[in-house]
C-alpha positions as MATLAB code, in Angstrom:
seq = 'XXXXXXXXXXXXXXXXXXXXXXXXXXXXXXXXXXXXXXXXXXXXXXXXXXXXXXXXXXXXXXXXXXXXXXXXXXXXXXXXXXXXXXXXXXXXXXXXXXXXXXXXXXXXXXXXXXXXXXXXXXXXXXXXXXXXXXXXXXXXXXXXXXXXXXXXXXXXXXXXXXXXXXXXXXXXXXXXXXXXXXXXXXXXXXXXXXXXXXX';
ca = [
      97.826   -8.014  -34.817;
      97.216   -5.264  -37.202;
      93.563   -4.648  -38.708;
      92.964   -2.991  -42.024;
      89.777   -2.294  -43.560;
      89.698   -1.770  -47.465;
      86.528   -0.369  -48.055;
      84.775    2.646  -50.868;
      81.637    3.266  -51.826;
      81.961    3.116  -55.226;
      82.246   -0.067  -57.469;
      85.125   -1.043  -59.588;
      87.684    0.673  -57.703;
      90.266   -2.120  -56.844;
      89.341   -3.157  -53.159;
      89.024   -6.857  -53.926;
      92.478   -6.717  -55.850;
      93.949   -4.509  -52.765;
      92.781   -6.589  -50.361;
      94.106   -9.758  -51.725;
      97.800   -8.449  -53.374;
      98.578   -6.969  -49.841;
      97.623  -10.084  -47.845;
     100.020  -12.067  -50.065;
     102.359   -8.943  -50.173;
     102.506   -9.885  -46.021;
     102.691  -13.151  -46.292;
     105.802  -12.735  -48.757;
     107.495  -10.635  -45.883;
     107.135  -13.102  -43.273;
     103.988  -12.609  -42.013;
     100.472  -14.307  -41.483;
      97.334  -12.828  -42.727;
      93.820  -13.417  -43.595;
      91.419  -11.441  -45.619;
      88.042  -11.183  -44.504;
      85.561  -10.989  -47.357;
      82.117   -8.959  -46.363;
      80.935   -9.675  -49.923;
      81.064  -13.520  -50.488;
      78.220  -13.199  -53.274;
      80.223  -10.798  -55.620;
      81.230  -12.558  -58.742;
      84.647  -11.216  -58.174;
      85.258  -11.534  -54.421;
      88.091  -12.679  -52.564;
      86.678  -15.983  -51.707;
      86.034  -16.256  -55.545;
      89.795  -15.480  -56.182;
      90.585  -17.975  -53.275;
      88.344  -20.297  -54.642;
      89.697  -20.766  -58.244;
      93.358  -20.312  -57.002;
      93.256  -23.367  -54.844;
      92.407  -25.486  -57.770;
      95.900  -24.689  -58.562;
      98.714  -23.763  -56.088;
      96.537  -21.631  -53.699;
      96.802  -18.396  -52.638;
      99.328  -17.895  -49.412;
      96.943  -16.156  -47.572;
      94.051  -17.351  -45.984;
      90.543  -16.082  -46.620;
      87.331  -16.334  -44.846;
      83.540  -15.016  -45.604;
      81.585  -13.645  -43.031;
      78.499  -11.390  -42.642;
      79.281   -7.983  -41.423;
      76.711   -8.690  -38.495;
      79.449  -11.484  -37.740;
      82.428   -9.241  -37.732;
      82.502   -7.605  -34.127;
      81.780  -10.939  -32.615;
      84.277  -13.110  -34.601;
      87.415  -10.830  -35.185;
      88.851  -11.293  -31.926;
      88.992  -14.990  -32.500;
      90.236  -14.228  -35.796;
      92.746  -11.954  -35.048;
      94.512  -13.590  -32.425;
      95.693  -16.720  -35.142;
      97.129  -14.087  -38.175;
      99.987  -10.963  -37.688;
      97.611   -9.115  -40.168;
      93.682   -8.885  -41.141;
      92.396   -7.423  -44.203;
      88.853   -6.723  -44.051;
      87.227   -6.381  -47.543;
      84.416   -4.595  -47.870;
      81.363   -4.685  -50.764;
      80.970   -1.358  -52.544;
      77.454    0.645  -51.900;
      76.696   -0.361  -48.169;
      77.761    2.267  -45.741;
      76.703   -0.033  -42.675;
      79.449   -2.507  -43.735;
      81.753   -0.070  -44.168;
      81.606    1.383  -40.839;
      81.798   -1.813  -39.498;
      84.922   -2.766  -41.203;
      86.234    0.536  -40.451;
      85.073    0.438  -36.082;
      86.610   -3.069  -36.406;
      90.343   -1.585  -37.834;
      93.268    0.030  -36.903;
      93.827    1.524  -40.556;
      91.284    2.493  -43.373;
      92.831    2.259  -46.486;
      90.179    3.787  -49.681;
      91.790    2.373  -53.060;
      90.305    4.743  -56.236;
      91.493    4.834  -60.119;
      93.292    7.893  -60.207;
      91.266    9.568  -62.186;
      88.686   12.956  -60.747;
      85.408   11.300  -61.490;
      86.243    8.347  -59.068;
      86.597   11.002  -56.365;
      83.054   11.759  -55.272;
      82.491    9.221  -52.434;
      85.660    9.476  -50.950;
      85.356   12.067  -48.494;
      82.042    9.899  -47.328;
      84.084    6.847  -46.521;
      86.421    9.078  -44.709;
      84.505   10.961  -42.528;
      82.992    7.294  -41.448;
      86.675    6.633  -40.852;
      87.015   10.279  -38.859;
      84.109   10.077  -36.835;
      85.556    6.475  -34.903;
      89.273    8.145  -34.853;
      90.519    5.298  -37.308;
      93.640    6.825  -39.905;
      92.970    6.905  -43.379;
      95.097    6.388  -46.801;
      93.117    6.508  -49.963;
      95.666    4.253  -52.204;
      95.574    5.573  -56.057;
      95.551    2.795  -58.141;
      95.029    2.267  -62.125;
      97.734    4.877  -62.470;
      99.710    5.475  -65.819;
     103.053    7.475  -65.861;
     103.264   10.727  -66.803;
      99.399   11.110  -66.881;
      98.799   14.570  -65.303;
      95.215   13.225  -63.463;
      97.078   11.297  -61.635;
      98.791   14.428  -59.463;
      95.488   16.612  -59.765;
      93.747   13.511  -57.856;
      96.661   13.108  -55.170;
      96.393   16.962  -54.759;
      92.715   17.050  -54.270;
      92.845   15.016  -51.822;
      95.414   16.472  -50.074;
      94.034   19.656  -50.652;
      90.869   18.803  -48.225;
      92.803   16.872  -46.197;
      92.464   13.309  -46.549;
      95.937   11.587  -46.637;
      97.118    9.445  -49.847;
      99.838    6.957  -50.085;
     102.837    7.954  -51.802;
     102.827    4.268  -53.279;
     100.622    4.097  -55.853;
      99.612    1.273  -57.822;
     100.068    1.383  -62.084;
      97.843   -0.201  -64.048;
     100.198   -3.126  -65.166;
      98.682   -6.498  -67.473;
     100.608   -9.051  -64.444;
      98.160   -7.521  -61.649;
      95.018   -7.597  -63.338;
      95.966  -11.475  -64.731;
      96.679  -12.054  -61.231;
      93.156  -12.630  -60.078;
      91.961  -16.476  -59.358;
      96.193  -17.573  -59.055;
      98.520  -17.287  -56.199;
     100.194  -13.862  -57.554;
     103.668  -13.614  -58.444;
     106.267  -12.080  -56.197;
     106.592   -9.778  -59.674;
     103.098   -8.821  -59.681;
     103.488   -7.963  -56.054;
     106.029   -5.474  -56.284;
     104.060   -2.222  -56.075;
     102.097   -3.506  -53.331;
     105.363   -5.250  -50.991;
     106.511   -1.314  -51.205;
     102.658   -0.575  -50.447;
     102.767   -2.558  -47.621;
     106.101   -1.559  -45.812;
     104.245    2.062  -46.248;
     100.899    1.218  -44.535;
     102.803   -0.634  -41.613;
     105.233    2.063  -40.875;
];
């Protein structure tokens, strides 16, 4: 079983849509997963999206709300039913963020790819350093051709903290995604996502 914490500091930055579109990115490849939602009272968590999508088809994935105070004491129970755990984290709390991140075998830090949305990732990764979990911030929100996109990447390579050479565009089928089961279309970027993190 393979634990991955989606966490950031920062609001806004595409965790809830991460952790959701690569749960049913697994599932699509044969796999079992569950996402974990930390932050049940967000107006747009993933129980939320879980929520209004079983009123229709339902989501492939399974997801579950839990308090991070839970989390060490119920992911082993958890883990042993699903190939793959996504742990989604609310933005602003460092304390559940490092205990998404102590609980995982990856961190994976989604941002817009854009410099101002920069600031608190170093923070998230040093949590991430300091318990010897890997890191990939994911860029997200990106547009082609848009030069921030590559100054961002490089940044972040520049002080060492990995990025994924899959990065997600800002396309209208992912963002009309949330509250449905998402297409197998929509889920493109993040199937190739996916096969990257797992490798």
């Amino acid at each position: 079983m393979f634990k991955i914490a989606i966490a950031s500091l920062k609001g806004g930055t595409g965790k809830t849509t991460t952790s959701i579109m690569l749960a049913e990115a697994a599932e699509l490849a044969g796999l079992s997963a569950m996402v974990v939602d930390l932050d049940p009272q967000s107006g747009g968590s993933c129980r939320n999206w879980a929520d209004y999508a079983a009123e229709e088809q339902g989501l492939r994935s399974l997801v579950m709300s839990i308090s991070a105070k839970e989390l060490t004491r119920r992911l082993p129970e958890i883990a042993d039913k699903r190939d793959i755990v996504i742990i989604d984290t609310p933005p602003g709390s460092e304390n559940t963020a490092a205990a998404a991140i102590r609980s995982a075998d990856l961190l994976v830090i989604p941002i817009n790819a854009r410099l101002a949305d920069m600031e608190r990732v170093a923070g998230v990764a040093h949590l991430a350093d300091e318990v010897g979990v890997p890191v990939k911030v994911v860029l997200c929100r990106t547009r082609p051709r848009v030069k921030a996109t590559q100054e961002v990447r490089d940044a972040l390579e520049g002080i060492g903290i990995p990025v994924a050479s899959t990065q997600i565009d800002e396309q209208e089928k992912i963002g009309a995604s949330y509250g449905i089961r998402p297409t197998p279309h929509a889920l493109r970027s993040y199937s190739v996502l996916w096969d990257e993190l797992k490798g």
